[in-house]
C-alpha positions as CSV (number, residue, x, y, z in Angstrom):
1,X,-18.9,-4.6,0.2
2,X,-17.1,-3.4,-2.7
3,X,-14.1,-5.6,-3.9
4,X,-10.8,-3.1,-3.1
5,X,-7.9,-5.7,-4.1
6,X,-8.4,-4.7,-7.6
7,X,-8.3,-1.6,-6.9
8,X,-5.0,-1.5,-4.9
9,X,-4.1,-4.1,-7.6
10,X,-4.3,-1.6,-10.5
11,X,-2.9,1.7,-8.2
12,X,0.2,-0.6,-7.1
13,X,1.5,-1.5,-10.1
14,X,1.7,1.4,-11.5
15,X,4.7,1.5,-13.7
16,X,6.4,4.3,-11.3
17,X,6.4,1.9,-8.8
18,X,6.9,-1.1,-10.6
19,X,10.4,1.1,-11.9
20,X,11.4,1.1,-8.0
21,X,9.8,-2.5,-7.2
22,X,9.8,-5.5,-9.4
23,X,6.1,-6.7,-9.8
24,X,6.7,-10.0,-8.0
25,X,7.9,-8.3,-5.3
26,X,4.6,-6.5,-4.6
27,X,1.9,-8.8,-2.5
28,X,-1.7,-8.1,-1.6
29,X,-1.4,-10.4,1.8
30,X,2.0,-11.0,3.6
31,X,4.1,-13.6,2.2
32,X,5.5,-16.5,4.6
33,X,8.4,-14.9,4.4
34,X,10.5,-11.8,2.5
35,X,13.0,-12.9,0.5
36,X,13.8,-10.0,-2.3
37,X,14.0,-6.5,-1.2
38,X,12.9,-4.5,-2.2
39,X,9.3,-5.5,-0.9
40,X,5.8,-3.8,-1.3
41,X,3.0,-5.9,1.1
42,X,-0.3,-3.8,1.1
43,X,-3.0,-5.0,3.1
44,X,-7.1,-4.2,3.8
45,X,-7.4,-2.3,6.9
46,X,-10.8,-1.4,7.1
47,X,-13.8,-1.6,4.8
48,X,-17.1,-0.1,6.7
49,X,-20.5,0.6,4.7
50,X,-21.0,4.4,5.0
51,X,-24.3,5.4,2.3
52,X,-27.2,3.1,1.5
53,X,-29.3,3.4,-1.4
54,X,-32.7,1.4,-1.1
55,X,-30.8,-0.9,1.4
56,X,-28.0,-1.7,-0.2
57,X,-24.6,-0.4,0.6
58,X,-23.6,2.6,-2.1
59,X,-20.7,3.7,-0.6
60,X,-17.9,2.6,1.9
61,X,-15.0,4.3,3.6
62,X,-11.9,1.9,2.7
63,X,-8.1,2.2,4.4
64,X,-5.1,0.1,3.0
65,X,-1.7,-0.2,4.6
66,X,1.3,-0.2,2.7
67,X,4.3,-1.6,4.2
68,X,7.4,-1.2,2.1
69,X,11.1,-3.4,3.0
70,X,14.1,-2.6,1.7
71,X,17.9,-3.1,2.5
72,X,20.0,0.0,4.4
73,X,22.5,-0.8,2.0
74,X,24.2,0.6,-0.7
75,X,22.5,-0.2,-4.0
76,X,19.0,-0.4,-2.8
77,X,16.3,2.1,-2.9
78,X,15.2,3.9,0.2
79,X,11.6,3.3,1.7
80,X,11.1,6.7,1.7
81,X,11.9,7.0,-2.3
82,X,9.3,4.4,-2.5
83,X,7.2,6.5,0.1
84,X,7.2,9.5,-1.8
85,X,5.8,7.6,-5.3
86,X,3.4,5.3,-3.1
87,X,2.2,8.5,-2.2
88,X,2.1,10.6,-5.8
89,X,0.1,7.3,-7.2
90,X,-2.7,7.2,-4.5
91,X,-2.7,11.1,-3.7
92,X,-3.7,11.2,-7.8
93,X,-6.6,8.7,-7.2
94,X,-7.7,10.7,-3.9
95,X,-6.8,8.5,-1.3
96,X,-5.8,10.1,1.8
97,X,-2.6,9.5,3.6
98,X,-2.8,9.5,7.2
99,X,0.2,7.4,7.9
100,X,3.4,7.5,6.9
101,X,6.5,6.5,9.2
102,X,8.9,3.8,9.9
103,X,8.9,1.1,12.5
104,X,11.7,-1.4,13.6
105,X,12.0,-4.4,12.1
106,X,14.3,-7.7,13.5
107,X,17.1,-7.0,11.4
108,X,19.0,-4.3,11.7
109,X,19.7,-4.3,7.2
110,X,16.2,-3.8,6.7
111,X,14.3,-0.4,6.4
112,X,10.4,-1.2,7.1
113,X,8.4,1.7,6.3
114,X,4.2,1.6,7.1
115,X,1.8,3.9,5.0
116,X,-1.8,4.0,5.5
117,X,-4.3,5.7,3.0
118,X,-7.8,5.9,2.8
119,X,-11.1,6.9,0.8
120,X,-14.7,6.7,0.3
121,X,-15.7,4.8,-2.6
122,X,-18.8,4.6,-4.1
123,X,-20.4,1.6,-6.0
């Protein structure tokens, strides 16, 4: 199993994102509640061992899920700014997008936006 948060770590706060997003604004689990917008949560969504060397694992096929929240009002940035360098930062580390839409959230002010990406890594 290879530890990914540090990787998502280092990718997600990138300073072109951290420009859009301030960096306590940007979670590795879901907080109890969102508070500032906008809001970058990314999340493991799968982590499966796909090469073994000597019976150890030497590669795995990894997916993270972005969500990104922001207000639909004037003054805040759009999810699909934040899509587009989201995208350009894990595109230039080779992870695959094979997500990227937006989904309803309970309040009508806030734009939810879900990305997924994912990538073989290799110990």
């Amino acid at each position: 199993m290879i530890n990914t948060k540090k990787i998502y770590n280092t990718l997600l706060n990138d300073s072109r994102i951290t420009a859009l997003i301030p960096e306590d604004s940007i979670f590795n689990a879901y907080p109890d509640e969102i508070e500032n917008f906008p809001c970058l949560v990314f999340l493991d969504d799968e982590q499966a061992d796909t090469e073994y060397y000597e019976n150890m694992p030497g590669a795995s096929y990894c997916s993270v899920q972005v969500h990104i929240f922001t207000k639909k009002l004037d003054g805040y940035v759009s999810s699909a700014e934040v899509a587009i360098v989201v995208a350009e930062v894990m595109n230039e580390d080779l992870w695959n997008c094979s997500q990227n839409g937006e989904v309803q959230d309970s309040d009508p002010n806030v734009e939810h936006r879900v990305m997924r990406f994912g990538k073989s890594i290799f110990n």
